[in-house]
C-alpha positions in Angstrom: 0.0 0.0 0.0 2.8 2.5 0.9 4.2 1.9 -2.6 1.2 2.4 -4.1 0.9 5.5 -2.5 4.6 6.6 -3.0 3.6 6.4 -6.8 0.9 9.3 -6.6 3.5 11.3 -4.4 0.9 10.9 -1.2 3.0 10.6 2.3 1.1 9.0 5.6 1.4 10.6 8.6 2.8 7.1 10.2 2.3 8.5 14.0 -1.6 8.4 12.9 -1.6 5.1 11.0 -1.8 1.4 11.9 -1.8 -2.0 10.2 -2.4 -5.6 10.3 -6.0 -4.7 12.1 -8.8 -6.6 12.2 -11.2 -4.4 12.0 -11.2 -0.3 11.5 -13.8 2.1 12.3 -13.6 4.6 9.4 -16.5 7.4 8.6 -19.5 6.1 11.3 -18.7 2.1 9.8 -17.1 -0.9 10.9 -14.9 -2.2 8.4 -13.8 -5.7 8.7 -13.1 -9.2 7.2 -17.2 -10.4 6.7 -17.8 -6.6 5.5 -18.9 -3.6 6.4 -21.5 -3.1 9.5 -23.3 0.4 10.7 -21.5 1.4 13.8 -23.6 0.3 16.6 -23.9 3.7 18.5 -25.6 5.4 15.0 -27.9 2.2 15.5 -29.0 2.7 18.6 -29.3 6.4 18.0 -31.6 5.9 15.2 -33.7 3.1 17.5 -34.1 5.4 19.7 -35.5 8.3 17.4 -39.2 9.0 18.2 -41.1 11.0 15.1 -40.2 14.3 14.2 -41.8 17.4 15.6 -39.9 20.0 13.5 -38.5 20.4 10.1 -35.3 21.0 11.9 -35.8 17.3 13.5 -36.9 15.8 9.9 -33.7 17.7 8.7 -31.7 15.7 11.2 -33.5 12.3 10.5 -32.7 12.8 6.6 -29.0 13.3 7.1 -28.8 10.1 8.8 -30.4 8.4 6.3 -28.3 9.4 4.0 -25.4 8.8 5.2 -26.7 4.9 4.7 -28.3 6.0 1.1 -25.9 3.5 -0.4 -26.9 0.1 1.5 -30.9 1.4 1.3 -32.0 0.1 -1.8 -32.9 2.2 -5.1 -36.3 2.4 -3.5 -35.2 5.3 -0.8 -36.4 8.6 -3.0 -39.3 7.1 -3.1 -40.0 6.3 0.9 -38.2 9.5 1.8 -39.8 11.5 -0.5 -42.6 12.7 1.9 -39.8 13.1 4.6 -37.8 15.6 1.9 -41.3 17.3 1.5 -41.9 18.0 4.8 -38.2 18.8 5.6 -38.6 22.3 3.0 -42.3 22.8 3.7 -42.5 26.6 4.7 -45.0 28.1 7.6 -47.0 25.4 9.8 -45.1 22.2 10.7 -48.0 19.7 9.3 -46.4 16.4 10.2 -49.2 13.6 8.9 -49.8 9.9 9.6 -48.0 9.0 5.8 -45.2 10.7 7.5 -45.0 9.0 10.0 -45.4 5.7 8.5 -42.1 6.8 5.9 -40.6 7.4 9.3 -41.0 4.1 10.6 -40.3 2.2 7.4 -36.9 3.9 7.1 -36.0 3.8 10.7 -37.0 -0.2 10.1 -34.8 -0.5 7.4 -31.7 0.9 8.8 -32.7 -1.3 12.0 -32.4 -4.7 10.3 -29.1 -3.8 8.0 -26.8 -6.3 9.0 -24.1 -6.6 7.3 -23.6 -4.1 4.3 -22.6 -4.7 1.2 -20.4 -3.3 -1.0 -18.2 -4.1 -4.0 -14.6 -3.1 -4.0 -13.2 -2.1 -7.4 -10.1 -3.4 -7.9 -9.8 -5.3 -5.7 -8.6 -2.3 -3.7 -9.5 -3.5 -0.2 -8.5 -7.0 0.8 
């Protein structure tokens, strides 16, 4: 790897490095040898997240969400979409039951991602 780098002219900070781990946290994820796992503090955040009462809140919610966007399915516009609606609505907060019920479904979904997968190109990573 430090060759490979070397070749680009990119230098690691070796005082902030470390290798021949078994498993990294990198970006909110768990990287290791069966994949890539949610970390499980963002988990239990998210489990704990009762429905929003604010567009500030569904602001918050969304940015979660997407941070996962990736291991969601093609099928998350779609759910969210009410969410996004509600998150740029201007004047009264009008929060309905179809809100709530995109809510749930997405909180749901990030609740039973296991292991997530991803393909490495290349064959960069192991």
């Amino acid at each position: 790897m430090l060759e490979r780098l070397s070749e680009f002219n990119l230098k690691c900070n070796h005082g902030k490095c470390s290798f021949v781990e078994e498993e990294v946290r990198f970006l909110g994820f768990l990287i290791n040898g069966n994949g890539i796992r949610n970390l499980d503090e963002r988990t239990k955040a998210i489990s704990e997240m009762v429905p929003p009462e604010s567009v500030t809140e569904v602001r918050s919610f969304l940015r979660m969400i997407n941070h996962l966007r990736t291991f969601l399915g093609p099928h998350l516009s779609e759910i969210a979409g009410l969410l996004y609606d509600l998150a740029t609505s201007e004047g009264e907060f009008l929060r309905t039951s179809e809100h709530d019920a995109a809510f749930q479904l997405l909180k749901e979904a990030i609740l039973t991602l296991s292991e997530l997968n991803i393909e490495y190109e290349n064959n960069v990573v192991g």
